[in-house]
C-alpha positions in Angstrom: -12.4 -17.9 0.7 -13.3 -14.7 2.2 -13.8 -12.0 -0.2 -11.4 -9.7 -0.6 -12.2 -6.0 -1.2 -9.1 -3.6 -2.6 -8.3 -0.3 -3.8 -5.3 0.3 -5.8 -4.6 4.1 -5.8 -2.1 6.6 -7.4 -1.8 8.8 -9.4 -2.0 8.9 -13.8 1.2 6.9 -15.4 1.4 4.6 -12.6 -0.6 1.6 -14.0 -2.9 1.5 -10.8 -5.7 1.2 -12.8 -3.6 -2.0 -15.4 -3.0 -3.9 -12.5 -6.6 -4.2 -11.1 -7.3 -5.0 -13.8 -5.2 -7.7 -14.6 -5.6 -9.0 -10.8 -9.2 -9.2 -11.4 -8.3 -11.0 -15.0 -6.7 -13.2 -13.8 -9.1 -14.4 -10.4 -12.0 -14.9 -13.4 -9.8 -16.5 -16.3 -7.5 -18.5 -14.5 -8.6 -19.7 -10.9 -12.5 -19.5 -11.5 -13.2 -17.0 -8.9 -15.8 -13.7 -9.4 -14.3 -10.5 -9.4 -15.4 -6.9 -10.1 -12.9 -3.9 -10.9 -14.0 -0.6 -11.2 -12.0 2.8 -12.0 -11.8 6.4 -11.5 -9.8 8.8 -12.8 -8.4 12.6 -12.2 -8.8 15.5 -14.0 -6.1 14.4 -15.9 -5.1 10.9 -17.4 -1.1 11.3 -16.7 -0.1 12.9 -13.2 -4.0 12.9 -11.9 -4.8 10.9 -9.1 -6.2 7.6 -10.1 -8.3 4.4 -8.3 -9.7 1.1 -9.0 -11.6 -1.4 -7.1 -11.2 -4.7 -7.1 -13.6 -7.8 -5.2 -12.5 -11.2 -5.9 -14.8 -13.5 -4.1 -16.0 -17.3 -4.6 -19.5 -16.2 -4.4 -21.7 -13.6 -6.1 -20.7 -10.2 -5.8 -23.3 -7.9 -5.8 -22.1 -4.3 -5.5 -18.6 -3.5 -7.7 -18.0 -0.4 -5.1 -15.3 -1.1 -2.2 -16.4 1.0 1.0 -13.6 -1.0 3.5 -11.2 -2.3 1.9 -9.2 -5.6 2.8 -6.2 -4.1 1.1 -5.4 -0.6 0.0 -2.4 0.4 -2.4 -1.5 4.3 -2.1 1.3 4.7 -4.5 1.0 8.2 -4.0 1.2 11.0 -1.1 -2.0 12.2 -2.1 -3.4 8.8 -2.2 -2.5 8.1 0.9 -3.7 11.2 2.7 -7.0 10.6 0.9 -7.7 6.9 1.4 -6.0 5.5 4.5 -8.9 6.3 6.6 -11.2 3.9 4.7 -9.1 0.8 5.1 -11.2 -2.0 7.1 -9.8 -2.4 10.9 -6.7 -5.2 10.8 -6.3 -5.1 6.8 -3.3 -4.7 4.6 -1.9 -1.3 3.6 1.0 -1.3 1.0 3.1 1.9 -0.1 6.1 2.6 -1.3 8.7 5.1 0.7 9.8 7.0 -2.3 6.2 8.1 -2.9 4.5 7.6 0.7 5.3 8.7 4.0 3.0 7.4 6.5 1.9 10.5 8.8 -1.5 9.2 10.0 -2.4 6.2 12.5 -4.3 3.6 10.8 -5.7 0.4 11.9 -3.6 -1.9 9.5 -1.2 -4.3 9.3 1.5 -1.7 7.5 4.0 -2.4 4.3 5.9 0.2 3.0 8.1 -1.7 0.5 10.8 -0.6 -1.6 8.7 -1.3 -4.9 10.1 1.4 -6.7 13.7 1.4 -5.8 14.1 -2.1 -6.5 12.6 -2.5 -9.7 15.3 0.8 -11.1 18.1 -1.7 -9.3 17.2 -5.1 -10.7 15.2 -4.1 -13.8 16.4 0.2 -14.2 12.9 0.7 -15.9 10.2 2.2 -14.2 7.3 0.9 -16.4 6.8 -2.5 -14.7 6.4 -0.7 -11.5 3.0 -1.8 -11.4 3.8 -5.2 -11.7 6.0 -5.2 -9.0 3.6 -3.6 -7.0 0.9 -6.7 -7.7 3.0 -8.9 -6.9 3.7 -7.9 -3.9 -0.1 -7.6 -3.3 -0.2 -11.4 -4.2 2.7 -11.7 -1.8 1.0 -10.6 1.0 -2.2 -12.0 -0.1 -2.0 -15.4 -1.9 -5.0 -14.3 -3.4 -4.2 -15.6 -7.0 -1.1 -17.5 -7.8 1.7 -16.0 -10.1 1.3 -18.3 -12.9 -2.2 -16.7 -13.4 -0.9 -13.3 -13.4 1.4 -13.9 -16.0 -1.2 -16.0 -18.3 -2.9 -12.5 -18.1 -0.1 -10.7 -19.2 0.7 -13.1 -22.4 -2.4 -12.0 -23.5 -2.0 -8.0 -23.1 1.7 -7.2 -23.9 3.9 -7.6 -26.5 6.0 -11.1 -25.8 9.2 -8.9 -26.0 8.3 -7.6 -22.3 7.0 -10.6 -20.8 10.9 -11.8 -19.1 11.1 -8.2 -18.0 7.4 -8.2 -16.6 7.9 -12.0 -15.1 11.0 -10.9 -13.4 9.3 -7.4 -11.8 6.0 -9.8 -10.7 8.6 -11.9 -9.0 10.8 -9.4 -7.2 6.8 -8.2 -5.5 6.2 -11.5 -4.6 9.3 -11.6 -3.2 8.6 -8.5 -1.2 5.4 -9.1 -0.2 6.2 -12.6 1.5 9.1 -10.6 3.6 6.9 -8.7 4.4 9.1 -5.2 3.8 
């Protein structure tokens, strides 16, 4: 595989920083590929702006810092306006319309899907916004399978929320291979 170098961005609340980690989780635990994920946060925890890296590769990865990335999440305005010019020439860059509006001309294949607005229709609760959001990454990436996601996510929230979080993965995937 190629490696795959991404930055998942946003801003505190969002669970940018959750679902890099539980994309890199899952490459390790469940499809025996190396990964690194790295985070940074804002001067505040909830409503500052956020980022994490993540490398999945089948080889050694010997930096955890993404320069270029592959693919690049901006879940926020500020996000967007602060990252999009790092993206590397060709790759993926997802957003959502109720946060982002794409001002800027960047070298990417462009998704702006309606992440948000479809989990409030099909689910009406905001907190699995992030795992919509990865599974439209792994829509548009095939990078990890679904199953593999989910295995992560038995193991880090309570079983009462895994239907709600297995239903949210699945509406991203279902996104992400539209392609928005």
């Amino acid at each position: 595989m190629e490696r795959c170098r991404m930055v998942f961005s946003g801003s505190g609340g969002q669970g940018v920083i959750t679902a890099a980690i539980v994309l890199a989780e899952a490459a390790v635990l469940h499809e025996g590929l190396e990964a690194v994920q790295t985070q940074a946060y804002g001067a505040a925890a909830r409503g500052g702006a956020t980022r994490s890296d993540v490398i999945v590769s089948d080889s050694t990865i010997n930096f955890p810092k993404v320069i270029q990335p592959n693919v690049l999440v901006c879940l926020t305005q500020e996000a967007y306006n602060k990252f999009c010019d790092i993206i590397r020439p060709g790759g993926i860059l997802l957003t959502d319309p109720r946060y982002v509006q794409p001002q800027l001309k960047v070298d990417a294949r462009q998704h702006q899907l309606p992440m948000y607005e479809t989990v409030m229709e099909k689910i009406g609760k905001p907190i699995v916004f992030n795992i919509c959001m990865l599974g439209a990454v792994v829509g548009l990436t095939d990078l990890v399978r679904p199953k593999s996601i989910m295995k992560v996510l038995e193991t880090r929230i309570p079983s009462g929320f895994l239907e709600m979080n297995q239903k949210a993965l699945d509406l991203g995937l279902e996104l992400g291979r539209g392609g928005g």
